[in-house]
C-alpha positions in Angstrom: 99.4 131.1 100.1 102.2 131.1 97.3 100.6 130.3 93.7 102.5 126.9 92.2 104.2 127.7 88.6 103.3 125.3 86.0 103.8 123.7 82.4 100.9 122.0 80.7 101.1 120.4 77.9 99.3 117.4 75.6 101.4 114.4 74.5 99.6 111.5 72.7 96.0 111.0 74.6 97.4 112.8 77.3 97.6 116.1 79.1 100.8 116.5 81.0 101.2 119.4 83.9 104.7 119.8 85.2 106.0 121.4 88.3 108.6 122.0 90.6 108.0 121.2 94.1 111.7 121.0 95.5 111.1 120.7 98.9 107.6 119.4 99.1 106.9 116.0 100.7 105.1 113.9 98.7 102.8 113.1 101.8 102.2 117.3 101.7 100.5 117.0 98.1 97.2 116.8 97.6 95.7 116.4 94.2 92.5 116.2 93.1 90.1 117.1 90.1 86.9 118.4 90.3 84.0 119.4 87.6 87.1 119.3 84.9 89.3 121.6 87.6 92.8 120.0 88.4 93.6 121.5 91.6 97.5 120.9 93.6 97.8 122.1 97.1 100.9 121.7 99.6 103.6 122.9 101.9 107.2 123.4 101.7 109.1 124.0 104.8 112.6 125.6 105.4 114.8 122.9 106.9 116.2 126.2 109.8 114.5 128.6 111.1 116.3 132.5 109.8 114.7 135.4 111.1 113.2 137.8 108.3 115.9 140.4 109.2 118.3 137.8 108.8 117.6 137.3 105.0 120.3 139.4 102.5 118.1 138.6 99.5 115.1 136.4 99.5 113.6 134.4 96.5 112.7 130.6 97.6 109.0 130.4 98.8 108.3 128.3 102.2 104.8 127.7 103.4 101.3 126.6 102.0 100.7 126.9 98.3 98.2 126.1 95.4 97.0 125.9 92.0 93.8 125.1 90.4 94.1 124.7 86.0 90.7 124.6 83.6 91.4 121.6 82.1 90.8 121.9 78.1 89.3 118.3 77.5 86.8 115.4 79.3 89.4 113.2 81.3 89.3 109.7 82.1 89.5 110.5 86.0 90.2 106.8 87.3 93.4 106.5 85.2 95.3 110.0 86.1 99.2 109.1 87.4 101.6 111.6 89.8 105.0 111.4 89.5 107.6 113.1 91.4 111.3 112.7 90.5 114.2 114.7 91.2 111.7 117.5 92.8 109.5 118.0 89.6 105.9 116.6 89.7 104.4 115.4 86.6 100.5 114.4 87.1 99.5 112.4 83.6 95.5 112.9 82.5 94.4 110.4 80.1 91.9 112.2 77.9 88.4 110.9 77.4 87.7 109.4 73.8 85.2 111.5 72.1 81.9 109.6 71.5 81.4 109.8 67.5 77.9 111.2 66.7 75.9 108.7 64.6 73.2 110.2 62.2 69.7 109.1 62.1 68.1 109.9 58.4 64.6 111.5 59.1 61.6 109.6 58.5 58.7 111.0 56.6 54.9 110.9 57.7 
């Protein structure tokens, strides 16, 4: 299974991950986050078949591949977007808003 290359990045609220896919289906994808793990698994296949002795030189990868980030923040998981245009994939994660802490004064005896 190929490992997927990928930017990630935070923009406003958001974290951003970035990825080419050229040549992945959208229907291929699956993307999912778990326990604060973003995890992108899919397939790209060849359009021809070439023999490996075929190949003069060979750099593109064809077949099953994945990637799993630690993500650095809490995200709001019912509000995460994916976005593929022009064979990238962007997949936008809200963050969570941080809870402010709220001091209670101690009480004496």
């Amino acid at each position: 299974e190929g490992e997927l290359r990928v930017d990630v990045y935070q923009k406003n609220n958001n974290l951003i991950v970035k990825s080419t896919i050229a040549g992945a289906k959208p229907e291929d994808l699956d993307i999912s986050v778990n326990n604060e793990i973003l995890t992108i698994r899919g397939k790209r296949e060849s359009d021809e078949n070439v023999a490996d002795n075929e190949y003069l030189h060979r750099e593109c990868y064809w077949g099953n591949f994945s990637r799993s980030i630690i993500l650095p923040c809490e995200i709001q998981k019912g509000r995460i977007k994916a976005i593929i245009k022009k064979g990238v994939l962007t997949v936008i994660l809200p963050k969570a808003t941080k809870k402010k802490e709220i001091k209670v004064k101690e009480l004496g005896d």
